[in-house]
N, C-alpha and C positions, 0 to 999 in steps of 0.2 A: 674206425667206423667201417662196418660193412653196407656190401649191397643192400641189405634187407631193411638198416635207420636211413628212418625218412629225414630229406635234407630240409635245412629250414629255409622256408622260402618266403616273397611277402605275401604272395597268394595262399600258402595255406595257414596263415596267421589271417588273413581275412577271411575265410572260409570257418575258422575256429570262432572267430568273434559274430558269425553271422548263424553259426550255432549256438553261441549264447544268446543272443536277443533272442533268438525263437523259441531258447527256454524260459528266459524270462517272460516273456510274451504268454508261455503255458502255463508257469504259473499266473500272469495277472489275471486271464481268463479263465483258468480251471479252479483256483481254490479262493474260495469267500474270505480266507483270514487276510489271504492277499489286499485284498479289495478294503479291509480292514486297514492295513496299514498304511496303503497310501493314502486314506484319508489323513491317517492321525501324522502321516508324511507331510500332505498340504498342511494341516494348522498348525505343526510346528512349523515351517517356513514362515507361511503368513503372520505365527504370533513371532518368529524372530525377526521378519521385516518391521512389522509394527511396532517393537518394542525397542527396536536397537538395539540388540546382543554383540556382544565383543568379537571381535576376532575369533579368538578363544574359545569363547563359549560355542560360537557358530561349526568351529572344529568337534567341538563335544559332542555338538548335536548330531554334527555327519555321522561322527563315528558310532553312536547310539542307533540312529538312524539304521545306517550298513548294519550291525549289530542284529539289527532285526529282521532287517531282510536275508542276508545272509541264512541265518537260523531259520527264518520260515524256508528258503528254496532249498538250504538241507534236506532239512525235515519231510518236504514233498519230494523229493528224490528217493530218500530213504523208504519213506512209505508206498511209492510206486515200485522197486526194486522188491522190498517185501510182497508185495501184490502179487509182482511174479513169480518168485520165489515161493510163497508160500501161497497159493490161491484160497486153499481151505483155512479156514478159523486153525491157527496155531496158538497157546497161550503164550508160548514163547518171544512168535513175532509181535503177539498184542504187548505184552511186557516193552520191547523196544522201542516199538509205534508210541507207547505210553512216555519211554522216557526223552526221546526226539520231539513230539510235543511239550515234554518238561522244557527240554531247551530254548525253545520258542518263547515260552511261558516268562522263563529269568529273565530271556534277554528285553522281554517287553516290559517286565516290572522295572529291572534296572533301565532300561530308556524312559520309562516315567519318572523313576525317583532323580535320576539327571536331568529332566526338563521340570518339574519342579525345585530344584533346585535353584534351575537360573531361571526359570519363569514368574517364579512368588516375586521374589525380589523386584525380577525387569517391569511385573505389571504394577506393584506396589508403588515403585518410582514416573512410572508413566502416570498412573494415575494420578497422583498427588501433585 
């Protein structure tokens, strides 16, 4: 190790994580899909409270959950970095921008088709 690698310390691991929330943060306030998912964030919890979802299935749901959010704060990283990068209308970066929203897009079809999965059943059984 030279001079120049920064040592780890626990201050700049605190200082790293207080960088994250403020990104997160930028995303809940700057982008509308944000604001999108936490909703569909709340009623999956709410319908997993209500329903009594397994252990397991509550695992499923995180990871679907992260799954989405992950891919949306990509996706707006990405398309702020193109911003920079390319200010002017590029076909190129609209291509990218395009398929980074694809991304977004799977990960939210595949976290419905897994909360349908364990949801039909869990409301079927509740209700009856």
């Amino acid at each position: 190790m030279d001079d120049t690698t920064l040592s780890f310390t626990f201050n700049g691991r605190l200082r790293s994580m207080r960088h994250a929330v403020v990104g997160i943060g930028e995303l809940l306030v700057t982008q509308h899909n944000a604001w999108i998912h936490a909703t569909a964030t709340a009623l999956v919890v709410c319908l997993g409270l209500l329903t009594g979802v397994s252990a397991m299935q509550w695992c499923v749901l995180v990871l679907a959950m992260t799954a989405v959010w992950v891919a949306e704060a990509l996706n707006t990283a990405f398309e702020l970095l193109c911003d920079v990068a390319s200010p002017e209308f590029h076909p190129v970066v609209k291509k990218a921008k395009d398929v980074a929203a694809g991304a977004v897009l799977l990960s939210a079809i595949g976290s419905v088709v897994i909360g349908l999965i364990i949801f039909v059943p869990a409301i079927e059984a509740w209700l009856a």
